[in-house]
VOGU-3710 file (C-alpha; in Angstrom, 3 decimals, decimal comma):
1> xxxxxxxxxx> -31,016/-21,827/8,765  -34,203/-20,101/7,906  -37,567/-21,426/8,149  -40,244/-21,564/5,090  -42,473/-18,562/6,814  -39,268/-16,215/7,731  -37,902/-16,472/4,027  -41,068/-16,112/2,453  -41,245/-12,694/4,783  -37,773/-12,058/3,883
11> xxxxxxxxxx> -38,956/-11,790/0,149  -41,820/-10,163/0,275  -40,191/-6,996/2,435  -37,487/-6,931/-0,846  -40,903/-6,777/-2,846  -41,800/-4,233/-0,686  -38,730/-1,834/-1,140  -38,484/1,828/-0,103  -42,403/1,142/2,001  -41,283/-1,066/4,368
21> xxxxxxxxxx> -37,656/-0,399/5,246  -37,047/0,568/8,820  -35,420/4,025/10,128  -33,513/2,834/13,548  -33,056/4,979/16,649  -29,647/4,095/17,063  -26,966/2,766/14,543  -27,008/-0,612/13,723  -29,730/-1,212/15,979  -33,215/-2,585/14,804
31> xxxxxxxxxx> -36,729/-2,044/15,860  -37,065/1,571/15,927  -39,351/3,295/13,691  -37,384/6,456/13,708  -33,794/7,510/12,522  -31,708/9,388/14,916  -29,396/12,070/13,464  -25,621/11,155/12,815  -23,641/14,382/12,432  -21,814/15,876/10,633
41> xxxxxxxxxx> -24,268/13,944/8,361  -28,008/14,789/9,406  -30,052/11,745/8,050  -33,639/12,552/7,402  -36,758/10,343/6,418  -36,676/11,679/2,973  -39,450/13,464/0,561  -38,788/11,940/-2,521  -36,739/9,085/-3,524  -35,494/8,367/-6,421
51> xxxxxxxxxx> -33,882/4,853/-7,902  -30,809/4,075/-10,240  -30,316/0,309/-11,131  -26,883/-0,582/-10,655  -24,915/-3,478/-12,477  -21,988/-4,549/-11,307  -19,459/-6,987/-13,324  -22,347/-7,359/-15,841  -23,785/-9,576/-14,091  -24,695/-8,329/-10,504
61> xxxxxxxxxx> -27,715/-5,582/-10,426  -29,294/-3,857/-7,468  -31,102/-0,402/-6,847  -29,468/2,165/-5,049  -31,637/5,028/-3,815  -31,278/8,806/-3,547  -33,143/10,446/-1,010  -34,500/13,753/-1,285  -35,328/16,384/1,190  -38,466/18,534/1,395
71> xxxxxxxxxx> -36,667/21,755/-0,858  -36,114/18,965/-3,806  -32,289/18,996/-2,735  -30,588/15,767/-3,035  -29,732/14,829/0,581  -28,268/11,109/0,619  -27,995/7,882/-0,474  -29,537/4,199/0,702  -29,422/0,824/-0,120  -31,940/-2,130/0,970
81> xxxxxxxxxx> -29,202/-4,530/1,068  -30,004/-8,409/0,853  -26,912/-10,524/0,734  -25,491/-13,708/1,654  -22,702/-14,464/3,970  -21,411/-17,740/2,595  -18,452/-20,068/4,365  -17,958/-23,720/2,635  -21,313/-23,906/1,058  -23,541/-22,802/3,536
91> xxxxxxxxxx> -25,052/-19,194/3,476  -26,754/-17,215/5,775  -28,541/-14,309/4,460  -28,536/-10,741/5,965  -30,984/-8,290/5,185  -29,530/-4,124/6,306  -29,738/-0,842/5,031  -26,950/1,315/4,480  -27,110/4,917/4,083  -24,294/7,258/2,327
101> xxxxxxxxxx> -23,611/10,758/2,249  -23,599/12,047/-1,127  -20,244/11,542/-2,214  -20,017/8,262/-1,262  -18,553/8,349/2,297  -20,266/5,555/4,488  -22,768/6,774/6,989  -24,539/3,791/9,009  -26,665/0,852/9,181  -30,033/-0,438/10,519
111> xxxxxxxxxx> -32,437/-2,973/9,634  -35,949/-3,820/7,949  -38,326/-4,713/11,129  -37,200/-7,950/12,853  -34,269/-8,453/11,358  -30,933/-8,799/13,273  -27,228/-10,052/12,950  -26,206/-13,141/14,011  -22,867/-14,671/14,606  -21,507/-18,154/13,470
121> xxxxxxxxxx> -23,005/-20,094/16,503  -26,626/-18,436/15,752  -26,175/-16,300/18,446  -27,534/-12,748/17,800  -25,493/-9,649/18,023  -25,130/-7,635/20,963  -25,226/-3,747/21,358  -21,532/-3,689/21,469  -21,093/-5,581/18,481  -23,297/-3,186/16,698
131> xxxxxxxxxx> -21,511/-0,402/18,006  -18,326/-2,436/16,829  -19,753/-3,069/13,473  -20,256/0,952/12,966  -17,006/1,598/13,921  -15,476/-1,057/11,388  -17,461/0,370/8,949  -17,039/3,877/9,258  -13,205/3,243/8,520  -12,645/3,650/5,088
141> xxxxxxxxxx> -8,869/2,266/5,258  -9,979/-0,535/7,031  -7,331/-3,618/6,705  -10,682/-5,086/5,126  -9,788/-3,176/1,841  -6,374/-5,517/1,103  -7,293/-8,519/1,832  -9,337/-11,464/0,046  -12,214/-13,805/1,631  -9,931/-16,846/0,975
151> xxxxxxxxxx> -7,530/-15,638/3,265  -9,935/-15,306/6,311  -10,373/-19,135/7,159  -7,652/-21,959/7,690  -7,855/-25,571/6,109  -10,077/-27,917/7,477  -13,495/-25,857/8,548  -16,183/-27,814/7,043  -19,245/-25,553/8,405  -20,436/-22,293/9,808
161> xxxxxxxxxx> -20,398/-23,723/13,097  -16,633/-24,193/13,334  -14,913/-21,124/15,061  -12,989/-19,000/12,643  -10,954/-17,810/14,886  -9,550/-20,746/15,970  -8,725/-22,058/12,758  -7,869/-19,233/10,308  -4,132/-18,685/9,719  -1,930/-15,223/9,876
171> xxxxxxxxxx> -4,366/-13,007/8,041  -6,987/-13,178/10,505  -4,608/-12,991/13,614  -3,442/-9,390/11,508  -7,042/-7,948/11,344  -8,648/-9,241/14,429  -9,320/-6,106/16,028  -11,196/-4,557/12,638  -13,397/-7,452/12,581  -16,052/-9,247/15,139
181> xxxxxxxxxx> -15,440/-12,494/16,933  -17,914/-15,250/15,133  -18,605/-12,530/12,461  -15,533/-12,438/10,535  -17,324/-12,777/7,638  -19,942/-10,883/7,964  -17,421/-7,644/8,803  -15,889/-9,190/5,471  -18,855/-8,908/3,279  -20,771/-5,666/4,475
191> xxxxxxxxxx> -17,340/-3,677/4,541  -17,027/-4,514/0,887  -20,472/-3,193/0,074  -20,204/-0,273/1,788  -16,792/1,037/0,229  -16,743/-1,493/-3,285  -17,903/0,119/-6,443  -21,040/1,454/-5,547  -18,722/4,608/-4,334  -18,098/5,726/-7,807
201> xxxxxxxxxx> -21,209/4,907/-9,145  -23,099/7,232/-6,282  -19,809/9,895/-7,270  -21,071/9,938/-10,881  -24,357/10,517/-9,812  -24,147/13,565/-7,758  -21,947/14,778/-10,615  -25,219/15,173/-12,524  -26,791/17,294/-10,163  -23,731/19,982/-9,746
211> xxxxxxxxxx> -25,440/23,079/-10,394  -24,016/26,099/-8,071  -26,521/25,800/-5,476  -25,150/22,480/-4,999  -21,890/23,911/-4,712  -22,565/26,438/-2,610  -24,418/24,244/0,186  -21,333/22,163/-0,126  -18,732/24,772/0,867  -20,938/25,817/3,563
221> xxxxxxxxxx> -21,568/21,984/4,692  -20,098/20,633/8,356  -19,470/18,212/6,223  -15,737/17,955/5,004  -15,820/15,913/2,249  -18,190/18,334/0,444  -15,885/20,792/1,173  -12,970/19,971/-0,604  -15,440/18,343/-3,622  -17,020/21,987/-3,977
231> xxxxxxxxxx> -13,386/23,543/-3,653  -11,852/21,437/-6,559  -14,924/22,604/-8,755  -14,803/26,589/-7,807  -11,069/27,214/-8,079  -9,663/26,437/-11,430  -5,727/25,469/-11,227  -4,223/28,592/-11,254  -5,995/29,289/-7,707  -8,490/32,073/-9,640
241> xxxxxxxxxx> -12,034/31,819/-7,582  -15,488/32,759/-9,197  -16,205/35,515/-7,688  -20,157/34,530/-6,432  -17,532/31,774/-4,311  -15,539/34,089/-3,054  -17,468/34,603/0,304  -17,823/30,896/0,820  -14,323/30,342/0,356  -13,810/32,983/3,071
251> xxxxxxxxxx> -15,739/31,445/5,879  -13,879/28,320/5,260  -10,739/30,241/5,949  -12,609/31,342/9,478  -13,937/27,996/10,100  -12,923/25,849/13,206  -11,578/23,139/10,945  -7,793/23,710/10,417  -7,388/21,324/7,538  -9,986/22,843/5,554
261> xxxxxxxxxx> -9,487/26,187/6,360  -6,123/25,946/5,473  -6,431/23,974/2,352  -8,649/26,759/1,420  -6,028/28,973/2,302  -3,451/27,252/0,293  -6,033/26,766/-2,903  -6,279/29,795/-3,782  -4,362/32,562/-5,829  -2,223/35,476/-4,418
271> xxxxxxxxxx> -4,486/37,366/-6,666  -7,297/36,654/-3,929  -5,681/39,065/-1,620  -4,199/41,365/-3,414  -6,574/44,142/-2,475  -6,414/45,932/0,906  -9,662/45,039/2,128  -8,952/41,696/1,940  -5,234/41,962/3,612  -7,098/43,584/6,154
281> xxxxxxxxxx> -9,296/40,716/6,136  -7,339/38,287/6,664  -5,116/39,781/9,294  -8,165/40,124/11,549  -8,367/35,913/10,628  -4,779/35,818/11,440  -5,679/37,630/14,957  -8,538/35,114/15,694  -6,763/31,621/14,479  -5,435/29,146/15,640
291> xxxxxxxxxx> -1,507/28,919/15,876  -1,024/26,106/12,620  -3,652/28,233/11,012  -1,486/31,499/12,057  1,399/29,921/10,446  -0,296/29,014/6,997  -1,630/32,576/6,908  2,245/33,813/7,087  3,746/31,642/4,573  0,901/32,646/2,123
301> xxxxxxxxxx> 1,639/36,009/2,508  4,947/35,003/1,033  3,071/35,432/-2,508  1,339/38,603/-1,899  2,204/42,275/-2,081  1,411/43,950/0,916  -0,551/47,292/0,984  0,380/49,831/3,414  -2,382/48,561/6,014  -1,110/45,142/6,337
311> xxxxxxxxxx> 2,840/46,133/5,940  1,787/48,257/9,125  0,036/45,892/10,748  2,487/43,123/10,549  5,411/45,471/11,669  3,562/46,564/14,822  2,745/42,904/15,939  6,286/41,589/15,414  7,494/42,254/19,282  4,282/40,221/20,041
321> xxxxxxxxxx> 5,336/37,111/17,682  7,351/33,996/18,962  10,382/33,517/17,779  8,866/31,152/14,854  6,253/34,097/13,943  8,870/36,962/14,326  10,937/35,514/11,533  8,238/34,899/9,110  6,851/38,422/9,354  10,143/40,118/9,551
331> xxxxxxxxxx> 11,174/38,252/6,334  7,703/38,945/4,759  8,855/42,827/5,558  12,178/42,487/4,517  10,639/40,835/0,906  8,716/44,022/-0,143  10,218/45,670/-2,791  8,963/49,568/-1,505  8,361/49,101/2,164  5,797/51,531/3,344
341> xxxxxxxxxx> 7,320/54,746/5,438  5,351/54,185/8,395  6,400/50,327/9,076  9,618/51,434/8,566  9,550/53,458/11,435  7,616/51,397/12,947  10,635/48,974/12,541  12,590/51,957/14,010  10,939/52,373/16,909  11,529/48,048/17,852
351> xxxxxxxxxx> 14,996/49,075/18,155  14,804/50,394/21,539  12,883/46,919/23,074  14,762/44,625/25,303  15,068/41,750/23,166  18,356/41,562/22,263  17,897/38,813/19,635  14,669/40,438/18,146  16,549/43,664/17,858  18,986/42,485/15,892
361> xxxxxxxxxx> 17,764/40,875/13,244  14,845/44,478/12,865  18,467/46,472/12,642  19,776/44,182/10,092  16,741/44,209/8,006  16,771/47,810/8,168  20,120/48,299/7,402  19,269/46,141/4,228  16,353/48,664/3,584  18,556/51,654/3,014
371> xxxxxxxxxx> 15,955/54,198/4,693  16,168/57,703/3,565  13,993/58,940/6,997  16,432/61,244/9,134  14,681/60,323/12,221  14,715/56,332/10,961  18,757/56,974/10,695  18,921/58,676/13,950  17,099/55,965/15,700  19,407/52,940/13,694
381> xxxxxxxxxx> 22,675/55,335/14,677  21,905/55,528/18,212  20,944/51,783/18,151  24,351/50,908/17,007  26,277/53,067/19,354  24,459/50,960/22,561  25,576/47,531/21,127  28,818/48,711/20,564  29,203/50,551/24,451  27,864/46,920/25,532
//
């Protein structure tokens, strides 16, 4: 337990507020008077704050702050977070800061000056266990989310100072590598508050400031999660894209992120590259990505119509394809209702390559084709002859 002088301290720093709370060097570890950088999320001693009372349950209130960086842009959010850890009647308080990105998504810790985290036997944390506690909170699906306090101690503990782990029953054995040895409760209680209702309430409030600014320094953010908020808000549900978005959109698609390049991909319209430009476009993508990227490009182009450029293009690179590749391009060809004359022959000219298999399927899709070009015929009749002299 506390003495007198350290809770009267304790009090006066929540007095205090926003002056006197500490930016750590490291996460989850006190004493520093600076904040070190966490990317993707770049946490910055902000210019302005501003405060929103929250009240949770009608009954529960507390401020939660939103930090501001030196353009006026809303940057993050933080909480000065008193709370009790309490086990059969006794409590220990814990005083921590947690910071949030600005949809919510958990960020780190650290501490007001001099305070620390202590286990169950009074014994302070070490630098692993703060490293442990990040980790357990960074996971939003922690097997914290399903499962109550009650369930975290066994019958008969009578005091702090009795070991948890030692007496709690199945649910504890199921989530003791998500929680701290001696701190189960404390991994309990700050896991809550970082991921309980205070997520929708900080969702609601960046909701006010959506202007597209806002939007547009989301879609351009190393930070996923603003990514796919933006996208939801600048494509409407039939995949059409504001065209002052458009350009963002695109540099997702050329991003090194797969999953949100080709989410992007997927969001939008065939509409969005329907002109030739932007076939060309994003053939040069298809060129440069990576192969599950490569892939989503092809079985997008299922919904477009190609121009001549990219029908051309996509003929020329089939001998290049993989076997997986060559079959989604040749059926994209195969799909056009006017093939252009030049990928035809093109198509023509594959005939003569020495893969049998690849051959085959170009003279069956020209066959289906019906092309009127004499030299196209002359190429498909002397084709024929070889396979049948073999």
């Amino acid at each position: 337990m506390r003495n007198k002088s350290g809770i009267l301290g304790m009090i006066a720093w929540l007095m205090v507020g926003l002056g006197s709370y500490a930016i750590a060097s490291k996460p989850g570890m006190p004493g520093s008077s600076r904040l070190n950088p966490t990317e993707p999320f770049s946490i910055a001693p902000p210019e302005k704050v501003r405060e929103y009372t929250i009240i949770e349950n009608d009954t529960t209130s507390y401020v939660l702050k939103l930090a501001f960086d030196e353009s006026g842009n809303p940057s993050y959010y933080f909480r000065n977070v008193f709370t009790p850890v309490c086990l059969t009647g006794e409590c220990k308080p814990v005083y921590i800061n947690f910071y949030w990105d600005l949809l919510g998504n958990y960020l780190r810790f650290d501490f007001p000056p001099r305070e620390v985290l202590t286990k169950m036997d009074h014994e302070e944390f070490k630098p692993e266990d703060y490293e442990k506690l990040q980790d357990i909170l960074s996971n939003s699906n922690s097997l914290l989310k399903d499962v109550a306090m009650e369930d975290l101690i066994g019958k008969g503990t009578e005091n702090l100072a009795d070991s948890v782990d030692a007496k709690a029953g199945a649910t504890l054995k199921t989530i003791k590598n998500v929680v701290i040895d001696g701190a189960v409760y404390t991994c309990y209680t700050l896991w809550h508050l970082a991921h309980g209702p205070v997520v929708d309430e900080m969702l609601k409030i960046t909701e006010t400031y959506r202007t597209d600014a806002l939007l547009h320094q989301f879609l351009n953010s190393t930070n996923h999660h603003y990514q796919y908020w933006a996208m939801e808000r600048v494509v409407d549900q039939s995949g059409a894209v504001a065209a002052s978005f458009s350009a963002d959109l695109m540099q997702i698609m050329r991003a090194k992120n797969v999953f949100t390049a080709r989410h992007a991909l997927q969001k939008v319209n065939s509409q969005f590259f329907s002109s030739a430009e932007r076939q060309t476009w994003l053939w040069e993508t298809y060129t440069k990505a990576s192969y599950p990227l490569q892939i989503a490009i092809l079985k997008k182009l299922a919904t477009v119509s190609f121009r001549a450029p990219l029908a051309q293009q996509t003929a020329q690179f089939l001998l290049k394809a993989n076997p997986e590749q060559f079959k989604l391009m040749l059926n994209l060809l195969a799909a056009q209702p006017r093939l252009p004359e030049k990928a035809v022959q093109t198509l023509a000219n594959h005939l003569t390559d020495s893969n049998a298999d690849y051959t085959a399927e170009i003279y069956r899709v020209l066959t289906a084709l019906k092309p009127r070009s004499p030299l196209v015929q002359h190429k498909m009749k002397i084709y024929k002859e070889a396979i049948s002299k073999s």
